[in-house]
TORFISE-578073 format. One record per atom (N, C-alpha, C): x, y, z; residue in three letters. Coordinates in steps of 0.2 Angstrom, whole numbers, plus 2048, in hexadecimal, padded with zeros to 3 digits. Layout:
# TORFISE-578073
XYZAla
...
This chain:
# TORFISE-578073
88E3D7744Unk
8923DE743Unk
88D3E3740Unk
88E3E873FUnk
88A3EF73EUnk
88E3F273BUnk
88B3F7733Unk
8903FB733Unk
893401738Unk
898407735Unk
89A40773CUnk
89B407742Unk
89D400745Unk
89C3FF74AUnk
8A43FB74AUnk
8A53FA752Unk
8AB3F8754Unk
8AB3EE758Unk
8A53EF755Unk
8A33E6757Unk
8A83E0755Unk
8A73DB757Unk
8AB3D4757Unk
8A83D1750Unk
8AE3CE74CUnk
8AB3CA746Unk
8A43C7747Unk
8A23C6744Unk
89B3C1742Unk
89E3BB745Unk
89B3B574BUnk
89B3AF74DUnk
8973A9748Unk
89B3A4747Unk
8973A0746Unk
89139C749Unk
88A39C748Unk
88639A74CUnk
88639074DUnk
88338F753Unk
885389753Unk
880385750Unk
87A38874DUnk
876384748Unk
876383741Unk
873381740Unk
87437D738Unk
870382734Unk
87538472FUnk
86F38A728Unk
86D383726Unk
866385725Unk
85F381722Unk
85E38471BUnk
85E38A71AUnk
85C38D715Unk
85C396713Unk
85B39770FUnk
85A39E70DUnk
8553A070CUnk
8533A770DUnk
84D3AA709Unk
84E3B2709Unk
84B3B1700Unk
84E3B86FDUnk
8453B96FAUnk
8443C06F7Unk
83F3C46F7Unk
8403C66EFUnk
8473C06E9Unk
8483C36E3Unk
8483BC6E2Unk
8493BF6DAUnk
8493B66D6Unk
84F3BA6D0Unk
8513B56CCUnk
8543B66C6Unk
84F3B36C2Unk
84E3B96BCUnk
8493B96B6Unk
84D3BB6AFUnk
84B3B96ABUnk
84E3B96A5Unk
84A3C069FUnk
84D3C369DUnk
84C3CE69CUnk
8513CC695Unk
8503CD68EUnk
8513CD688Unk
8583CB689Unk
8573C468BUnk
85E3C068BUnk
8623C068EUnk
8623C3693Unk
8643C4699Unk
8623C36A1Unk
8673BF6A7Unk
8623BE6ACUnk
8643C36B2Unk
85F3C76B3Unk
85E3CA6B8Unk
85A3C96BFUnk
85D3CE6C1Unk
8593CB6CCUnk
8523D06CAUnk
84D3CE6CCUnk
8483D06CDUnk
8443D06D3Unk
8423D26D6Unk
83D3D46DDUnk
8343D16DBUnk
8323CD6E1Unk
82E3CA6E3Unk
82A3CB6E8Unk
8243CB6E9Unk
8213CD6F1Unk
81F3C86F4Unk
8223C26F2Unk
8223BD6F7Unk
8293B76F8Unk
82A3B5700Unk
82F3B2700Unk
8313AC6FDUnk
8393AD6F8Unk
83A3A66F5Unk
83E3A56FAUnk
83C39B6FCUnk
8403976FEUnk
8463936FCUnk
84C3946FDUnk
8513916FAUnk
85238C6FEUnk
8553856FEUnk
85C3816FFUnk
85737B6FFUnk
85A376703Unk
85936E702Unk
85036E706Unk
84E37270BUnk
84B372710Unk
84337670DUnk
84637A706Unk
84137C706Unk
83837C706Unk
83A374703Unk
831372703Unk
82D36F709Unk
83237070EUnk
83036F715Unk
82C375717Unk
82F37A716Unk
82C382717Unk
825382714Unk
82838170AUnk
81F382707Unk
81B37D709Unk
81E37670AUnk
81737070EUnk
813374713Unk
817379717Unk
81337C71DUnk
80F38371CUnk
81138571AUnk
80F38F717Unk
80D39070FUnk
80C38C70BUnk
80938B705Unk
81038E700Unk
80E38D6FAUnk
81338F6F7Unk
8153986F4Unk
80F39A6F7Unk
8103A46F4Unk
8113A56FCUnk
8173A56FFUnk
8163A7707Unk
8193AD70AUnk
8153B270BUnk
8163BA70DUnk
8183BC715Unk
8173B6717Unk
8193B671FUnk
81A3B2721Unk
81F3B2725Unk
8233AC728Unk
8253AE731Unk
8213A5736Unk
8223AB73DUnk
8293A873EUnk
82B3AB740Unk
8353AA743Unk
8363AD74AUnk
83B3A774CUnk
83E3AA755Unk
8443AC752Unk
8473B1755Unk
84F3B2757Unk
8523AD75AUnk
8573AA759Unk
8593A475DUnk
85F3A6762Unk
8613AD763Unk
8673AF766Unk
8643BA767Unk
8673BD76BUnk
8673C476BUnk
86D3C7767Unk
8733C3765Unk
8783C6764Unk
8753CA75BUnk
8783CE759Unk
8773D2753Unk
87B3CE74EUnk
8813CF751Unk
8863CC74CUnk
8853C5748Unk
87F3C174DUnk
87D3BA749Unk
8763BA747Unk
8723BF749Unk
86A3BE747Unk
8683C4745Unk
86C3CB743Unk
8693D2741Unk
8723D373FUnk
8733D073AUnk
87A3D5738Unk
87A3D7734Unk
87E3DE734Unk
87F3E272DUnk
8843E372CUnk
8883E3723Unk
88D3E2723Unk
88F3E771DUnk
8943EB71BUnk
8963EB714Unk
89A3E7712Unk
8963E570AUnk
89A3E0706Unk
89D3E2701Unk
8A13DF6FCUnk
8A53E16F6Unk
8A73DA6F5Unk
8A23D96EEUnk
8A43D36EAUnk
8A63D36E3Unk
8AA3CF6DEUnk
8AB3CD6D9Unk
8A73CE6D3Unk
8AA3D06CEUnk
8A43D16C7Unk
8A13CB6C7Unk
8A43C46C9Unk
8A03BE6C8Unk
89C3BD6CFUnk
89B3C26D4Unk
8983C06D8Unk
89A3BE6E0Unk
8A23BC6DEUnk
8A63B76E1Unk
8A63BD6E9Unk
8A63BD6F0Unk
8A53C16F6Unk
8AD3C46F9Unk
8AE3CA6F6Unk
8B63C96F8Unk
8B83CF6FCUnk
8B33D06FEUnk
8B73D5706Unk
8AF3D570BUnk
8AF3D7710Unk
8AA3DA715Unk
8AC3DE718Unk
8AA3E371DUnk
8A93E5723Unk
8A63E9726Unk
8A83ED72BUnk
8A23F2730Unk
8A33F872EUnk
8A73F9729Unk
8A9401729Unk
8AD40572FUnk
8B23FE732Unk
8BA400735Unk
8BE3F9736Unk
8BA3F4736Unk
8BE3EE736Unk
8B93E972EUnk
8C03E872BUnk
8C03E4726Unk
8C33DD722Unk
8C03D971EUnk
8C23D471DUnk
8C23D2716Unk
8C83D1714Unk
8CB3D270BUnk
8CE3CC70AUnk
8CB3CA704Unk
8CE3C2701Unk
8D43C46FFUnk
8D83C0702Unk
8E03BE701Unk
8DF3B96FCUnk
8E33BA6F3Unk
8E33B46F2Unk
8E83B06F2Unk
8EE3B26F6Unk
8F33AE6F7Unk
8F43AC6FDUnk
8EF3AE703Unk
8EF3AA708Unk
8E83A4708Unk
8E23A6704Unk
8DD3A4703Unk
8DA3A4708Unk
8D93AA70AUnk
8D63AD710Unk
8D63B3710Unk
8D03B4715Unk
8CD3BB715Unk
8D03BF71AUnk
8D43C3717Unk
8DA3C771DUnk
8D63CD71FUnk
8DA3CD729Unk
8D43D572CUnk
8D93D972BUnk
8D63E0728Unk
8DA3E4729Unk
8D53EB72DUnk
8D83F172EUnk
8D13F6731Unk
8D33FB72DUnk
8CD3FF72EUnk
8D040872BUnk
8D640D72EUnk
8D6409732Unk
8DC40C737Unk
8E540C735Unk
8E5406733Unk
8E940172EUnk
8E8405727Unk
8E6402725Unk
8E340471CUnk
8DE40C71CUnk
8DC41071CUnk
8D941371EUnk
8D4414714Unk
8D7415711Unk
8D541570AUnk
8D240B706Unk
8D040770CUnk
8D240270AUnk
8CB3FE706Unk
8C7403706Unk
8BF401703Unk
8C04066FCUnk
8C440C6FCUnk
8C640E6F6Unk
8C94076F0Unk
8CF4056F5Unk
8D34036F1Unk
8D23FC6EFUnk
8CC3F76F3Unk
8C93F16EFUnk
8C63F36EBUnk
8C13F86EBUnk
8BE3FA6E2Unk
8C13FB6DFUnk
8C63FE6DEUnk
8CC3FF6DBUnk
8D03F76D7Unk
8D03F36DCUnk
8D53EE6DAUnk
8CD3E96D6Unk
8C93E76D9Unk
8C63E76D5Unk
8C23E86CFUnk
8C53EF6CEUnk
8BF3F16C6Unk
8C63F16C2Unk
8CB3F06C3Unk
8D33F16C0Unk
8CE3E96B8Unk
8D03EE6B5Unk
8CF3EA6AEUnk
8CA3E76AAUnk
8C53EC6AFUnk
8BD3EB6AEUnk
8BB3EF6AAUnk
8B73EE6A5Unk
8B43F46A2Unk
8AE3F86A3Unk
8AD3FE6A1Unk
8AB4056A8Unk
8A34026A9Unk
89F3FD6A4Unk
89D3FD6A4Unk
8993F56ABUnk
89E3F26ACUnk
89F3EF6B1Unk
8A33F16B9Unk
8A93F56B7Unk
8AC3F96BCUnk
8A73FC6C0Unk
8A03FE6BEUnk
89B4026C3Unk
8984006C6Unk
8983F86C4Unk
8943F36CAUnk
8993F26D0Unk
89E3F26D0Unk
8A13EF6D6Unk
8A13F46DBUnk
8A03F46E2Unk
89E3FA6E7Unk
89D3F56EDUnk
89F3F96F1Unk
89B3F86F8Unk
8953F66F9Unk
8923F26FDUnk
88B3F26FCUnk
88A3EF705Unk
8853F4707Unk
8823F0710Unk
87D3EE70DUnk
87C3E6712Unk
87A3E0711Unk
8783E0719Unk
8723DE71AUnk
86F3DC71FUnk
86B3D571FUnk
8703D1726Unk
86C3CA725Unk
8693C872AUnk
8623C4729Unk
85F3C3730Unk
8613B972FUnk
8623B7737Unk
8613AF735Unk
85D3B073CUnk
8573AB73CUnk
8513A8741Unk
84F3A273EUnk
84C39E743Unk
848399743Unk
84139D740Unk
83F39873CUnk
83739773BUnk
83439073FUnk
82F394741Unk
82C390748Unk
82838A745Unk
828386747Unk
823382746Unk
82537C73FUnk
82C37D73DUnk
82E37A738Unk
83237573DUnk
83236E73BUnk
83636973FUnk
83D36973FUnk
84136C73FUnk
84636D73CUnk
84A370740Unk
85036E744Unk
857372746Unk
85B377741Unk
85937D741Unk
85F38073EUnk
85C38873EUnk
86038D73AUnk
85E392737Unk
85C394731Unk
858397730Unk
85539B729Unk
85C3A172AUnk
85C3A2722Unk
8613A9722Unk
85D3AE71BUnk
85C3B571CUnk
8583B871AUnk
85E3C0717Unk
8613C2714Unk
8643C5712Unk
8623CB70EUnk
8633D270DUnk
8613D7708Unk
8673DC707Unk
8643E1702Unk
8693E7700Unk
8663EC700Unk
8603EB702Unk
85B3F0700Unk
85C3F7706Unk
8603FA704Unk
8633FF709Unk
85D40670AUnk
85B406706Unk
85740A708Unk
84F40970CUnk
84E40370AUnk
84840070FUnk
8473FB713Unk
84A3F7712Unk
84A3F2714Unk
84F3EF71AUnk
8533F1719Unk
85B3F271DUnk
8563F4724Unk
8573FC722Unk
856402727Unk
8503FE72CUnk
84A3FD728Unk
8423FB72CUnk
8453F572FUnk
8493EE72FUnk
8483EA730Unk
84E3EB738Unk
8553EE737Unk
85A3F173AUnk
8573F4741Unk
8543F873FUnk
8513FC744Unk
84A3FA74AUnk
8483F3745Unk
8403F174AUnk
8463EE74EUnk
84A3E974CUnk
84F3E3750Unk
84F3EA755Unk
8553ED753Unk
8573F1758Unk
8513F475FUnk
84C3F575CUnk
8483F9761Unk
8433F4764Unk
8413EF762Unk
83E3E8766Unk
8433E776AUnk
8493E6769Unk
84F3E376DUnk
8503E5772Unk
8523EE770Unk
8503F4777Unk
84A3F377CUnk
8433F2779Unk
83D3F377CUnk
83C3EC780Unk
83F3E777FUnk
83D3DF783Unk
8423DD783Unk
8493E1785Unk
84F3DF788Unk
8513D9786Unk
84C3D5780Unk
84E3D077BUnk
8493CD778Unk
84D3CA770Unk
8493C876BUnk
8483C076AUnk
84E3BF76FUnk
84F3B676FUnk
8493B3770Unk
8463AE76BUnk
8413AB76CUnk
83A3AC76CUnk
83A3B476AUnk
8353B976CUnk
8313B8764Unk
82B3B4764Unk
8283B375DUnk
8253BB759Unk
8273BB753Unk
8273C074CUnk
8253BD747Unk
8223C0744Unk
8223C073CUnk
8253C6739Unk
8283BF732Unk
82D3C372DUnk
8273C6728Unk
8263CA727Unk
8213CB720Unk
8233CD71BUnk
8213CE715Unk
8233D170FUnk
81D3D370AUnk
81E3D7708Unk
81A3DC704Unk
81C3E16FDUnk
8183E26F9Unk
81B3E86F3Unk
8193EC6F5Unk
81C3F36F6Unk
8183FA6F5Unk
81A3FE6F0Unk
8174046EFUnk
8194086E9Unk
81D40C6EDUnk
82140E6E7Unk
8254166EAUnk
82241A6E9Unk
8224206F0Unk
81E4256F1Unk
82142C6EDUnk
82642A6E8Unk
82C4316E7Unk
82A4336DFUnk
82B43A6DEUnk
82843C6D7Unk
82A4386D4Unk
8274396CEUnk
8294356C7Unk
82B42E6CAUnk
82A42B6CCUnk
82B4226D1Unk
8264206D0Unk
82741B6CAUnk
81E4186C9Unk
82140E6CCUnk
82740C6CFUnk
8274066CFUnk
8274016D8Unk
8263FC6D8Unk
8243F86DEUnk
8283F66E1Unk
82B3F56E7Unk
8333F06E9Unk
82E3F06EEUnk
8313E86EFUnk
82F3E46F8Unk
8323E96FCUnk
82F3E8704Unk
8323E9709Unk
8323E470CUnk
8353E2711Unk
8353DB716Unk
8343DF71DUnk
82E3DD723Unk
82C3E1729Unk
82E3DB72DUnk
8303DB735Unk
8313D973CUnk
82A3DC73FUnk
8273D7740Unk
8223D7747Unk
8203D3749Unk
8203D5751Unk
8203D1759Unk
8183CF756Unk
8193C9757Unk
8123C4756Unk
80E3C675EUnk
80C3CB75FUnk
80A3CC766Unk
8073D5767Unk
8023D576AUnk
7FF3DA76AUnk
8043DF76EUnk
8023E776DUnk
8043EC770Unk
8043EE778Unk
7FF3E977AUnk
7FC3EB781Unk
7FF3E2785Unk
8023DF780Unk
8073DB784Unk
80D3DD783Unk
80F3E177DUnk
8133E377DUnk
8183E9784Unk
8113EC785Unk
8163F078AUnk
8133ED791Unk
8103E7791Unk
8113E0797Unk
8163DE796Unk
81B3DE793Unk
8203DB794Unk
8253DD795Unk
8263E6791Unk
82B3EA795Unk
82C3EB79BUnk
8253EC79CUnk
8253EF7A5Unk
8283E87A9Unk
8263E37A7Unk
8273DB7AAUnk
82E3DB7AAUnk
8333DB7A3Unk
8383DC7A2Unk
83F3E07A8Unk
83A3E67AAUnk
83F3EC7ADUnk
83D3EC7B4Unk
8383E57B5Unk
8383E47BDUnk
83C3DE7BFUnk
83D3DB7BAUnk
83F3D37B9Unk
8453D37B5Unk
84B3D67B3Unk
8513D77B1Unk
8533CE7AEUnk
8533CD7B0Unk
8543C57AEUnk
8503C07AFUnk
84A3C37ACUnk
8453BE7ABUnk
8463BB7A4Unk
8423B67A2Unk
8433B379BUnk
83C3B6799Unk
83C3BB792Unk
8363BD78DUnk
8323B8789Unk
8373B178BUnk
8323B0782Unk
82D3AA789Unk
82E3A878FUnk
82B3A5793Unk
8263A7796Unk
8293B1797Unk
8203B3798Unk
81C3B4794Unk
81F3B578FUnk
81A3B3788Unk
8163AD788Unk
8193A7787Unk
8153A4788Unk
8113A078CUnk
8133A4794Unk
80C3A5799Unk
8093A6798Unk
8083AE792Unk
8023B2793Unk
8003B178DUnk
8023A9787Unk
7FE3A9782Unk
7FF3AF77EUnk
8023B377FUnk
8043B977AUnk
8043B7772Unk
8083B2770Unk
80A3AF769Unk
8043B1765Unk
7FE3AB767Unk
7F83AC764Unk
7F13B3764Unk
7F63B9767Unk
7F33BE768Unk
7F13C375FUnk
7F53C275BUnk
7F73C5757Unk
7F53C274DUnk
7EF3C374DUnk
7EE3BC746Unk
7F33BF742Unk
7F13BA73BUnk
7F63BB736Unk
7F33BF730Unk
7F73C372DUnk
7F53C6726Unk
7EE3C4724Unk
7EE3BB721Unk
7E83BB720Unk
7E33BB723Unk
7E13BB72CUnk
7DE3BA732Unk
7DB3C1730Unk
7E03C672FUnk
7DF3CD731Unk
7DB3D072AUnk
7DC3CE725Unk
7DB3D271FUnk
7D33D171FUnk
């Protein structure tokens, strides 16, 4: 799904989540634990040391296929709204929405059409008895998550890669999917690397660093627009098979190849 958009729930995929990977850690701040930002990828779940046995343990780039074109399972955005404990207790697109019912134990659909105040009125039910200075955490939040394969790992399943980062990271990563997808009529299988980096903020008075995470086609420019053209003469050709006729994959080295 999209925000607002009129899309079909999220499908569940038929492969198996392998793991996560997030761009923050929890650190410990005058006895207190807070999320902190990192400029390189941590590997979560049982699978993890599979990953670092392959790409060392500080790893800033990882190559990944799309395993599918649909959005709603490899490029979704969603808004959430969770519990002061964290707990996930509504989603949606910003017209069709899904609220924890605790008396059916389940997440009920309703739309704005229906409820039209209905993002009002779960912040509402949720800060009810909160104090003000936890009431202001609770809020809507878009959430953008990728899941792909990492190439070259022995392994049947999906990576899942999720952010908040609405103002950079979201946007940059949202819109390559979107405009590779449009420019090569498809992503499926189409080799990328995921990167991640810290930059500075360019804004006055902004003296601090946050990661951004980048999407790029592991292939040159001038394949690139070989393969649109191929693409819009061949309507249903398979992309990721001329690719790897033309060796395209190993056209394009890696960070360190290049620095």
């Amino acid at each position: 799904m999209r925000i607002q958009s009129d899309s079909n729930p999220s499908q569940p995929s038929a492969l198996t989540e392998l793991g996560r990977i997030a761009v923050g850690e929890k650190v410990e701040r005058s006895g207190q634990v807070v999320p902190s930002s990192i400029d390189s990828f941590r590997i979560r779940g049982d699978h993890a040391e599979v990953v670092h046995k392959m790409y060392g343990e500080t790893i800033n780039e990882l190559p990944i296929l799309f395993y599918s074109d649909q959005e709603e399972i490899v490029c979704n955005e969603r808004l959430e709204i969770r519990t002061i404990d964290g707990k996930l207790f509504g989603y949606g697109d910003n017209h069709t929405f899904h609220i924890w019912n605790d008396e059916l134990k389940k997440y009920a659909v309703t739309t704005t059409e229906r409820r039209p105040q209905i993002k009002d009125e779960t912040v509402a039910f949720l800060q009810k008895n909160l104090h003000p200075s936890k009431a202001k955490l609770i809020r809507w939040l878009p959430v953008l998550t990728l899941r792909f394969v990492i190439r070259e790992i022995p392994l049947l399943g999906y990576w899942q890669f999720s952010t908040r980062a609405v103002q950079t990271t979201i946007p940059n990563l949202r819109n390559k999917f979107d405009e590779y997808k449009k420019l090569f009529g498809s992503v499926q299988y189409l080799p990328f690397l995921l990167k991640v980096k810290k930059v500075k903020s360019n804004k006055p008075g902004m003296v601090y660093q946050y990661p951004i995470v980048d999407l790029v086609p592991q292939f040159s420019f001038e394949t690139a627009h070989r393969l649109a053209r191929y693409l819009r003469e061949n309507p249903n050709a398979d992309a990721s098979h001329w690719l790897s006729e033309q060796g395209a994959s190993s056209q394009l080295p890696s960070a360190e190849e290049g620095a």
